[in-house]
C-alpha positions as CSV (number, residue, x, y, z in Angstrom):
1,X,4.3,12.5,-11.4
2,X,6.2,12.1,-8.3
3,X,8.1,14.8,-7.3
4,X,9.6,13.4,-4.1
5,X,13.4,14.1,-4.0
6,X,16.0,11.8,-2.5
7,X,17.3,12.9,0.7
8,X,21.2,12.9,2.0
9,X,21.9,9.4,3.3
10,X,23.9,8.9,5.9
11,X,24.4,5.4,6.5
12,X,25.4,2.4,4.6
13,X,25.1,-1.3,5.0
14,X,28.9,-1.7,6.5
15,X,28.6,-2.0,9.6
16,X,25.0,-2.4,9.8
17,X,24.1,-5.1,12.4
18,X,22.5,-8.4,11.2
19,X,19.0,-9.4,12.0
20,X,20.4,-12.9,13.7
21,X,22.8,-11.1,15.4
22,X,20.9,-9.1,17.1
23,X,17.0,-8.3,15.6
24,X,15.8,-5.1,17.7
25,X,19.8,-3.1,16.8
26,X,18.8,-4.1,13.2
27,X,15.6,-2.8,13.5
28,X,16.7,0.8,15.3
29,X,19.6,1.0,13.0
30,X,17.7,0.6,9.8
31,X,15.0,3.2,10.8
32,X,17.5,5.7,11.4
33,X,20.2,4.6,8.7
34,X,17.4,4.7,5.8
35,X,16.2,8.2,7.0
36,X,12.8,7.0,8.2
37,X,12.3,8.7,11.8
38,X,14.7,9.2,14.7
39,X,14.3,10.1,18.2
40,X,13.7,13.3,19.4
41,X,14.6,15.3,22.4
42,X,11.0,15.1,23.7
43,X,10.9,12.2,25.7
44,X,9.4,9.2,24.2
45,X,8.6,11.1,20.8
46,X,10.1,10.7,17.4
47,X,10.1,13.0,14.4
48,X,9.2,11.3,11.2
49,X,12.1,12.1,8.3
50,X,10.6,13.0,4.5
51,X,10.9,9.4,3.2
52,X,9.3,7.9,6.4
53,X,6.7,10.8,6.0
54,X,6.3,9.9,2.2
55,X,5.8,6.4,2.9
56,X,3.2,6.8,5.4
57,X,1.2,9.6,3.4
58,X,1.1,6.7,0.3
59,X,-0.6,4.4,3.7
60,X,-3.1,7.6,4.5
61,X,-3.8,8.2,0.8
62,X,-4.6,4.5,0.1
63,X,-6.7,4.1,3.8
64,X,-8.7,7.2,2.8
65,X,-9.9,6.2,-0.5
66,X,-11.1,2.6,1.1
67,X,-12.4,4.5,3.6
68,X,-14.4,7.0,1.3
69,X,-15.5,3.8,-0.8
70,X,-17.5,2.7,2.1
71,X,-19.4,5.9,2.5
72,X,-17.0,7.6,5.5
73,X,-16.4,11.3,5.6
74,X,-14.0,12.6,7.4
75,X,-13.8,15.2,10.0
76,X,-11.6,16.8,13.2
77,X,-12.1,16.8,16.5
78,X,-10.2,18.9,19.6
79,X,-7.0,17.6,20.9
80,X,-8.2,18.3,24.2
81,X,-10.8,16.7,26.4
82,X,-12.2,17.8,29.7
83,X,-11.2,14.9,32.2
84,X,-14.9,14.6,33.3
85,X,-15.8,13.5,29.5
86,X,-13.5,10.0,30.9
87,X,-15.0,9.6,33.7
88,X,-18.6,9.0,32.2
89,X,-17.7,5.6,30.9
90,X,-15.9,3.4,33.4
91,X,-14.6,0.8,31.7
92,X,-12.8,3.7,29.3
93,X,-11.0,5.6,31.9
94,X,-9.6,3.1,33.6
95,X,-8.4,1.2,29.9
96,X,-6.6,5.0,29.4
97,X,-6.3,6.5,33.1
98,X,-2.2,5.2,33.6
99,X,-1.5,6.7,29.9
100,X,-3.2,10.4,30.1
101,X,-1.5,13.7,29.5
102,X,-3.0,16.3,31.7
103,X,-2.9,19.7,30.8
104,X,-3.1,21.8,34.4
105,X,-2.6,25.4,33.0
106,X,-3.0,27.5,31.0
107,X,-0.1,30.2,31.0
108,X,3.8,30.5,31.5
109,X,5.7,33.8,33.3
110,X,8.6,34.8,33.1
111,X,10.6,33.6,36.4
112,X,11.4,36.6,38.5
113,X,14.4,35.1,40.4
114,X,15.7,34.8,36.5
115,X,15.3,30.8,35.8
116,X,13.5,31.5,32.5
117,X,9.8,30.4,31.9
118,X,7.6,29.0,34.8
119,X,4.0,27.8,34.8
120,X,2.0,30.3,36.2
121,X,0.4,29.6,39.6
122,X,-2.6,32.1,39.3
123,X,-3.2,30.1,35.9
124,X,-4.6,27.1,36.6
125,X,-7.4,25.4,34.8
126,X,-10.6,25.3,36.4
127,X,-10.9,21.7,34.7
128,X,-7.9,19.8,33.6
129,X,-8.1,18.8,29.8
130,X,-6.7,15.3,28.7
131,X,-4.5,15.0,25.9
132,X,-6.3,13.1,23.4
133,X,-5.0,9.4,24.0
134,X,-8.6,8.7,21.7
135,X,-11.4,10.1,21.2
136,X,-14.6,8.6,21.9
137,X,-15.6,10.6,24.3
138,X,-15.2,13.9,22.9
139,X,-16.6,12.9,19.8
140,X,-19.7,10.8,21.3
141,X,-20.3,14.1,23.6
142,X,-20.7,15.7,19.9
143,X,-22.4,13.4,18.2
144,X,-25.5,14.3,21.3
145,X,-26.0,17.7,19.4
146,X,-26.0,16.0,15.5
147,X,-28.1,13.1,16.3
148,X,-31.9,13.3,16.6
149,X,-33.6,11.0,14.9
150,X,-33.2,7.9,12.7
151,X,-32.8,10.3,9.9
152,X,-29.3,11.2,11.3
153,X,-28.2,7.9,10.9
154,X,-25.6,5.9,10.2
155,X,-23.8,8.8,11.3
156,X,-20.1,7.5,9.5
157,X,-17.3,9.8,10.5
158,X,-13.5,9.5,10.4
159,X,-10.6,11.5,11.8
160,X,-6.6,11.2,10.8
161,X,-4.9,13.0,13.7
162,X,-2.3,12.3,16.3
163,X,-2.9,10.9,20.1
164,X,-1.0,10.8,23.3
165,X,-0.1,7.8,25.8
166,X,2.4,8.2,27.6
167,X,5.2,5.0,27.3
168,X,8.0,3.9,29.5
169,X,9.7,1.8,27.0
170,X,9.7,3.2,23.6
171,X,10.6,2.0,19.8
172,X,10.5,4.3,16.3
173,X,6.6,3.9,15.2
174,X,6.1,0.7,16.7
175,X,5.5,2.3,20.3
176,X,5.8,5.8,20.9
177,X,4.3,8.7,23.2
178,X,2.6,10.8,20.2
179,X,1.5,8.7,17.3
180,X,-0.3,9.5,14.1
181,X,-3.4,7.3,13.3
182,X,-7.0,7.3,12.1
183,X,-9.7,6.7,14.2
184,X,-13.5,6.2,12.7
185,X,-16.2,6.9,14.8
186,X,-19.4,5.6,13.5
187,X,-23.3,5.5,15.1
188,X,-26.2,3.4,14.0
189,X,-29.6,2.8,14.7
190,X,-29.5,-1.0,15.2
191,X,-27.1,-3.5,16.9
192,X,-27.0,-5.6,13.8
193,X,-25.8,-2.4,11.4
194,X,-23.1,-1.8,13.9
195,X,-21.5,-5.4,14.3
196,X,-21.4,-4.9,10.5
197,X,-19.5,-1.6,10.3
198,X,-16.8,-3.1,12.5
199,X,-16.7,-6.3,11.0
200,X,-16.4,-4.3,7.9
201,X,-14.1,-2.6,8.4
202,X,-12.0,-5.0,9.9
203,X,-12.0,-6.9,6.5
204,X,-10.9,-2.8,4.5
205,X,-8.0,-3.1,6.7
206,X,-7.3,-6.5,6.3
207,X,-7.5,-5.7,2.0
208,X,-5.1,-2.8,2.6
209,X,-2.5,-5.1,4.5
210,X,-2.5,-7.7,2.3
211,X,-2.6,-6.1,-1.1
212,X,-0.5,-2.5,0.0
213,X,1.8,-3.9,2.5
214,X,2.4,-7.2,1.6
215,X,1.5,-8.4,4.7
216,X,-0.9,-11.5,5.2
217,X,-2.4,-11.1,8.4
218,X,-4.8,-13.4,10.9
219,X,-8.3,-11.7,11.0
220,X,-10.1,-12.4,14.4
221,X,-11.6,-11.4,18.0
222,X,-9.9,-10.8,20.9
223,X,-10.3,-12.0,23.9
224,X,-11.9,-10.3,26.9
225,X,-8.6,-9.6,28.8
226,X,-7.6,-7.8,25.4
227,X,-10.3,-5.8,24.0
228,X,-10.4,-1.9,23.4
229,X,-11.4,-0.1,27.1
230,X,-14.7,0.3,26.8
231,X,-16.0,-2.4,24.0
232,X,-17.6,-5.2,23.9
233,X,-15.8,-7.1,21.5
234,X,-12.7,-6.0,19.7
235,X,-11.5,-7.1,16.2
236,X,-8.2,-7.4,15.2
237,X,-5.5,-8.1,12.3
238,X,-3.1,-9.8,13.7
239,X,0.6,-9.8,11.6
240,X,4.0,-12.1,12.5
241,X,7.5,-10.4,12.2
242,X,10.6,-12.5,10.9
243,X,12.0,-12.5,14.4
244,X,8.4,-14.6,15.2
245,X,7.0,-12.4,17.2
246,X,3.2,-10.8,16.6
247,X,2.3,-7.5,16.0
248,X,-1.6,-6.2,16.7
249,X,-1.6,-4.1,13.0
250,X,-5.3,-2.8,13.3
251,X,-8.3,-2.9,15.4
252,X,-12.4,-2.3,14.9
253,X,-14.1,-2.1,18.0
254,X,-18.2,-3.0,18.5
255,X,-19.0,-0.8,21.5
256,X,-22.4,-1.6,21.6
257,X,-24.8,1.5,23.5
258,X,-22.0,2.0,26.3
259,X,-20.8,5.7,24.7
260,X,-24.3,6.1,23.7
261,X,-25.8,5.6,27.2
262,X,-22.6,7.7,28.9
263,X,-23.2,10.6,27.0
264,X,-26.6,10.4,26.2
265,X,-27.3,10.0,22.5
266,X,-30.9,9.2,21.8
267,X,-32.7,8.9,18.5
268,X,-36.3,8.6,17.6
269,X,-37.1,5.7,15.5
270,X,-39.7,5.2,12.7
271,X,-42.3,4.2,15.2
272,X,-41.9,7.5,17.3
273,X,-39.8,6.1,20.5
274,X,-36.5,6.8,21.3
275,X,-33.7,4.6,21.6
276,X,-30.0,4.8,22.6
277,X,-27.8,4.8,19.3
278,X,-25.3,1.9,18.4
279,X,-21.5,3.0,18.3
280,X,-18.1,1.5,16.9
281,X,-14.8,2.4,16.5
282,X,-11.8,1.5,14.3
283,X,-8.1,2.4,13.9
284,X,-4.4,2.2,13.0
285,X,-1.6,4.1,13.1
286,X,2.0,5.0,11.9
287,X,2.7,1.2,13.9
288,X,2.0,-0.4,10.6
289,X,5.5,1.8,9.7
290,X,7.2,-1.3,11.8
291,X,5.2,-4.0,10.7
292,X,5.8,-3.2,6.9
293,X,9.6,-2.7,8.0
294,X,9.9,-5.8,10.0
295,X,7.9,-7.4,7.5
296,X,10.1,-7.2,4.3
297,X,13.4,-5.9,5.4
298,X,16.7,-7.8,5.5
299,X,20.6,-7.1,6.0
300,X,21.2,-5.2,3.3
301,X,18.3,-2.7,4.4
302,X,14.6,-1.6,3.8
303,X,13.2,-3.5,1.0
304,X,9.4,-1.8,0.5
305,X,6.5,-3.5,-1.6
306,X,6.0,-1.3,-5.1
307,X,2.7,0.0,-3.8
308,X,4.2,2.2,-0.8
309,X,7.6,3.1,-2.1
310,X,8.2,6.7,-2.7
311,X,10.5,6.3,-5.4
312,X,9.4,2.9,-6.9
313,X,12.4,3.3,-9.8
314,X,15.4,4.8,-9.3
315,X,17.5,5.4,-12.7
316,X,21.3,6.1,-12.3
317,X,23.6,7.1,-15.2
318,X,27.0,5.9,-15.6
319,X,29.1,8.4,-17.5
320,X,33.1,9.8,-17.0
321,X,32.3,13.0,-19.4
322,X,29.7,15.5,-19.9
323,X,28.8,14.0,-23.5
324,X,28.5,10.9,-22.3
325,X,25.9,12.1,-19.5
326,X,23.9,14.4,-22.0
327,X,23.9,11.0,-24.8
328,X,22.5,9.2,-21.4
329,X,20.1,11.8,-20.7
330,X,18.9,11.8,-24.0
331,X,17.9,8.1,-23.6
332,X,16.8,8.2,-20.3
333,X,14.2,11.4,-19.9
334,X,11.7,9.5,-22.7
335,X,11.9,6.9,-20.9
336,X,11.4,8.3,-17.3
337,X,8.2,10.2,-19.1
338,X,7.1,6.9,-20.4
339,X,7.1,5.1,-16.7
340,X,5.3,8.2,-15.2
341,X,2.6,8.3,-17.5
342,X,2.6,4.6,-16.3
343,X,1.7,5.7,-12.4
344,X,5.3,4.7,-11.6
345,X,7.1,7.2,-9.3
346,X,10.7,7.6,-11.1
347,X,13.9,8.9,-9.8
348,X,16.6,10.5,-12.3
349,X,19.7,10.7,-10.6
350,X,22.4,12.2,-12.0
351,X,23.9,13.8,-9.3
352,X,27.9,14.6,-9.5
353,X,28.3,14.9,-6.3
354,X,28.0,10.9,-5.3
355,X,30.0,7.9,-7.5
356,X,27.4,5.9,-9.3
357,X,28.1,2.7,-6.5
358,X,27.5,4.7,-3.6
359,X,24.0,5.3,-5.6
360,X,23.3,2.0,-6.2
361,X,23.9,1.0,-2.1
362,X,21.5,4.2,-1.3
363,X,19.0,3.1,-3.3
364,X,19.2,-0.7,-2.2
365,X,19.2,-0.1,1.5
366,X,16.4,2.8,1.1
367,X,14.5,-0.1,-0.4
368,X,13.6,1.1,-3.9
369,X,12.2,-1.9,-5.7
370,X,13.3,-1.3,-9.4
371,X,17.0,0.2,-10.1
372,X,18.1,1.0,-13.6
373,X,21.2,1.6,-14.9
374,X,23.0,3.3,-18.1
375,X,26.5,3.0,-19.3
376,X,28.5,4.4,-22.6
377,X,28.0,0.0,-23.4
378,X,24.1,0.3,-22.4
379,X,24.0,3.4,-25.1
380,X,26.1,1.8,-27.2
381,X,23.7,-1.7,-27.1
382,X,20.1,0.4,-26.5
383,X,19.8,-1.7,-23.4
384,X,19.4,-0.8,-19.6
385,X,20.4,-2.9,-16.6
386,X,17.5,-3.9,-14.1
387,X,17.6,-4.6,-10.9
388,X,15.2,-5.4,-8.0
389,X,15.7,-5.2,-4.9
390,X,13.5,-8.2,-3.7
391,X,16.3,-11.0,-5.3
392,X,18.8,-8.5,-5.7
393,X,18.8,-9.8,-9.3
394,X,19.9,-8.1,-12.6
395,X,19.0,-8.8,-16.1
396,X,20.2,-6.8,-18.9
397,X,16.3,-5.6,-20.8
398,X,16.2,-3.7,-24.3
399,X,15.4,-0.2,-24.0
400,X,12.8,-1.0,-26.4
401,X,10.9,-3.4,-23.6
402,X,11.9,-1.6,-20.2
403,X,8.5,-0.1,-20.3
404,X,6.7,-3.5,-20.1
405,X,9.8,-5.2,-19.0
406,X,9.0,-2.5,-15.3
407,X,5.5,-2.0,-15.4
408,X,4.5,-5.9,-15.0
409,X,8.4,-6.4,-12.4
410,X,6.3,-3.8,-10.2
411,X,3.0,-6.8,-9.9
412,X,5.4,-9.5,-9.6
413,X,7.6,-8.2,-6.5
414,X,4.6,-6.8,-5.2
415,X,3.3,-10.6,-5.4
416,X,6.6,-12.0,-4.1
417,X,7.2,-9.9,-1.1
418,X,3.4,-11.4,0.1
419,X,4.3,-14.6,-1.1
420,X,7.2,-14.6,1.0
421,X,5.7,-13.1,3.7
422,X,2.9,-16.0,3.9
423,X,5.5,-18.7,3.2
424,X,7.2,-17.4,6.7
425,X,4.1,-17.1,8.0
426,X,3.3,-20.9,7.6
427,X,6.6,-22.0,8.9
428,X,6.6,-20.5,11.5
429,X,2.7,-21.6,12.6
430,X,2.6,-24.5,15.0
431,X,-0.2,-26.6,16.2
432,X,0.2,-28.0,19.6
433,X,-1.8,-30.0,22.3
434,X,0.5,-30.0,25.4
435,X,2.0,-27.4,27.7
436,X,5.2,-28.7,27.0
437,X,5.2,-28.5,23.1
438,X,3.6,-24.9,23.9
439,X,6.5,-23.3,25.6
440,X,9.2,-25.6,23.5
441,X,7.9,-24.2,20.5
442,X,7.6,-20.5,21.8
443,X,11.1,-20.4,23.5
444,X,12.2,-22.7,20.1
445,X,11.2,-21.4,17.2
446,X,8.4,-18.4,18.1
447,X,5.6,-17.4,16.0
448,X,2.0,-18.2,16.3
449,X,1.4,-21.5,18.4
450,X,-2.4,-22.5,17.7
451,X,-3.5,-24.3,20.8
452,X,-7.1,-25.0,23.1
453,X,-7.7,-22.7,25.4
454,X,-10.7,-23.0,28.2
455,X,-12.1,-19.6,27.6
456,X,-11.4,-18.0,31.1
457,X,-9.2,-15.5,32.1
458,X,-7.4,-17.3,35.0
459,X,-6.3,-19.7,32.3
460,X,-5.5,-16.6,29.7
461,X,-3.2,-14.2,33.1
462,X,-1.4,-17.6,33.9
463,X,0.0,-18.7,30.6
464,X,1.0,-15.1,30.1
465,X,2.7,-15.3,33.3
466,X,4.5,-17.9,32.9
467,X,5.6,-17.3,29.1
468,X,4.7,-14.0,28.0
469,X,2.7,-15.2,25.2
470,X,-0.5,-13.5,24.9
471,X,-3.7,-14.7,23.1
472,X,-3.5,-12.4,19.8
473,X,-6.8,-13.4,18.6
474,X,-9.7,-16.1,18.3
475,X,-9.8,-17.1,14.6
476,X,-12.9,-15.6,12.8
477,X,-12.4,-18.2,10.1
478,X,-10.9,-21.0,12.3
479,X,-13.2,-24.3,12.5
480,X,-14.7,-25.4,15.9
481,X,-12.5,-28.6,17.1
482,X,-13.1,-30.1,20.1
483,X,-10.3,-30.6,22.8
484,X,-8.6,-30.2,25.8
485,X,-7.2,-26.5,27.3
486,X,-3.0,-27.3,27.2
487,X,-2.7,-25.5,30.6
488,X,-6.0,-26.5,32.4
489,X,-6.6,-29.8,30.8
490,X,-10.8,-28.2,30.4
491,X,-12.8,-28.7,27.5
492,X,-12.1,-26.5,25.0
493,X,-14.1,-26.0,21.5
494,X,-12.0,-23.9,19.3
495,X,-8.4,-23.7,19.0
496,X,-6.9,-19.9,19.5
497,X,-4.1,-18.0,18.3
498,X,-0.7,-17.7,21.1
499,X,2.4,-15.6,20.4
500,X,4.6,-13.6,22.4
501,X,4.2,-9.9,20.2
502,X,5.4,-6.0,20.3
């Protein structure tokens, strides 16, 4: 039964900027107006509001289960990290060493010339710790003691937490100094097991974006310039926002023995020798807050897939007297029981301190996909008025079939917010095989621009240069076609996915 109340609202669509008008003000204004998250006073940070929070737990409860299906545990690891633990793989620190919290010391004083708190000079650390921007290298510097032999393996471990890189330019979930997230750490005894896992687990967070979110995405590798600090290849769901730009939703990292051999985790095998271990790692974070926002979302305000919205039906009574409201009541509680029993997550409210209308625009710009409402008529006819926020359509159902009439609308906006999203998706994918067409289509009409690329990272820096399109992935299911690279004129072998992205 859910049990999540609404909170106050304090905005409205009037006055809410358009997404042509202007796409990033619609997107700050709508996280704020529908009481996701705002800013805080901590520089770069943001504190997630009870419906943003509720939404995001729904993502976590969901993630956790897939992950628990495929034999993950989960665990927690310190927030700090001794900054010697970064400097033992190379390729790691310098991916994270611009980005790095540093904690110095390890007590305040009280000023004496009266200026309040001051960091205490005879305090300081013998070692600075790191806040945790990730944590592969605390955790592989673990994973030494619990792994011994073969027997300890796969070693399949995974931690929800929160992580710290610093930003200059920041946005509500979609770019942040502290984040929340899940990271997996996983170890095997074979190179083959490991590709596996990452692939794997590339394809659970595909499953979850698709059938949770709504929200085809582009499974594929990226390239060298863009891989995880530290890997040796770097998978990646790749997901495009109405405005047509891409966003990088989730990530599954191979990292071969690199961790293994920095921190030196050994097993012995079968046959009695002794081997460095096989690593991955995997991730995503409250980000996936903006893509399902940016995803779905239009000028009249949050619209969320059934799946992840914390009240999925909202039921509003229409009433001028206390008899009329109790005769509702009457009516409506069975029914409310009825839906929960169902899984659905049902809000009641008969509030007298809000106007019925002002409801109804709450609950459409919150996003709740299913509103019903109950006049002295609806009584009078035993019928209820539906409405979904999807179409922003009403039909007038029995209240002998709202049951049915909601449990299968939930399946079918579900299904059309994907539907819509992959239509977009399509219409906003371009093939080209000149330079020209490449930056006309980016500057316009955006989205992902499928073009040959010579495979080197001259090629890759100069086309990013010059347009600020990145290459967001390399297809895992796209076909090899043989061509010619649009900026070098090379041979190329496989076309590769282009976007400009958050």
């Amino acid at each position: 039964m859910c049990t999540f109340a609404a909170q106050f609202w304090v905005g409205m669509a009037k006055g809410f900027t358009s997404r042509k008008e202007d796409y990033s003000k619609w997107y700050n204004e709508l996280v704020v107006k529908a009481d996701l998250a705002e800013t805080s006073d901590v520089r770069g940070c943001m504190v997630i509001k009870p419906y943003g929070y509720a939404i995001w737990e729904k993502m976590q409860a969901q993630l956790d289960k897939m992950f628990k299906e495929t034999g993950h545990v989960n665990a927690y690891f310190p927030l700090f990290i001794p900054k010697s633990y970064l400097s033992k793989e190379a390729n790691h620190v310098e991916g994270f060493a611009k980005e790095c919290a540093v904690v110095t010391h390890y007590r305040l004083k009280n000023d004496p010339n009266g200026g309040g708190v001051i960091v205490d000079p005879d305090a300081k650390l013998e070692e600075e710790l790191i806040v945790r921007p990730t944590s592969e290298t605390i955790i592989w510097n673990t994973y030494k003691k619990w792994i011994q032999s073969y027997r300890d393996l796969p070693l399949l471990i995974n931690q929800w937490a929160n992580v710290v890189r610093w930003e200059m330019r920041t946005r509500l979930f979609l770019r942040t100094s502290e984040f929340l997230w899940q990271e997996g750490h996983t170890a095997h005894s074979t190179k083959e097991e490991a590709i596996a896992e990452a692939e794997q687990m590339l394809h659970v967070y595909g499953k979850f974006a698709e059938e949770w979110m709504a929200m085809p995405v582009l499974k594929g590798v990226k390239t060298e310039n863009e891989r995880f600090a530290g890997a040796l290849d770097t998978y990646c769901i790749e997901a495009l926002m109405q405005d047509g730009k891409a966003l990088q939703a989730g990530t599954s990292h191979f990292l071969g023995q690199n961790f293994a051999k920095a921190f030196d985790v050994k097993f012995a095998t079968k046959e009695g020798t002794e081997e460095f271990v096989w690593a991955t790692s995997w991730g995503v974070s409250t980000r996936l807050m903006g893509g399902l926002i940016m995803t779905h979302s239009d000028d009249n305000g949050l619209v969320l897939p059934p799946k992840l919205a914390p009240i999925q039906v909202a039921i509003i009574p229409i009433y001028k007297n206390e008899e009329q409201l109790s005769a509702i009541t009457n009516k409506i509680l069975p029914l409310k029981a009825e839906l929960e029993k169902l899984g659905i997550c049902v809000k009641y409210d008969d509030r007298d301190t809000q106007k019925p209308g002002w409801k109804f625009n709450e609950y459409e710009f919150k996003g709740v996909p299913v509103r019903l409402a109950m006049g002295p008529r609806d009584l009078e006819n035993e019928s209820v008025e539906v409405a979904r926020r999807d179409t922003l359509s009403k039909e007038i159902v029995s209240l002998s079939n709202v049951v049915a009439y909601v449990e299968n609308l939930m399946e079918e906006i579900q299904t059309n917010l994907y539907n819509r999203a992959i239509e977009h998706r399509s219409t906003h994918t371009t093939t080209v095989d000149t330079y020209e067409d490449f930056k006309k289509v980016l500057d316009q009409k955006g989205g992902f621009v499928l073009a040959h690329w010579d495979g080197t990272s001259e090629t890759e820096n100069r086309i990013k240069d010059e347009t600020k399109a990145t290459i967001r992935c390399i297809p895992l299911e796209g076909k090899n076609e043989s061509g010619t690279c649009v900026y070098s004129g090379k041979p190329s072998s496989k076309r590769v996915v282009f976007a400009r992205a958050y």
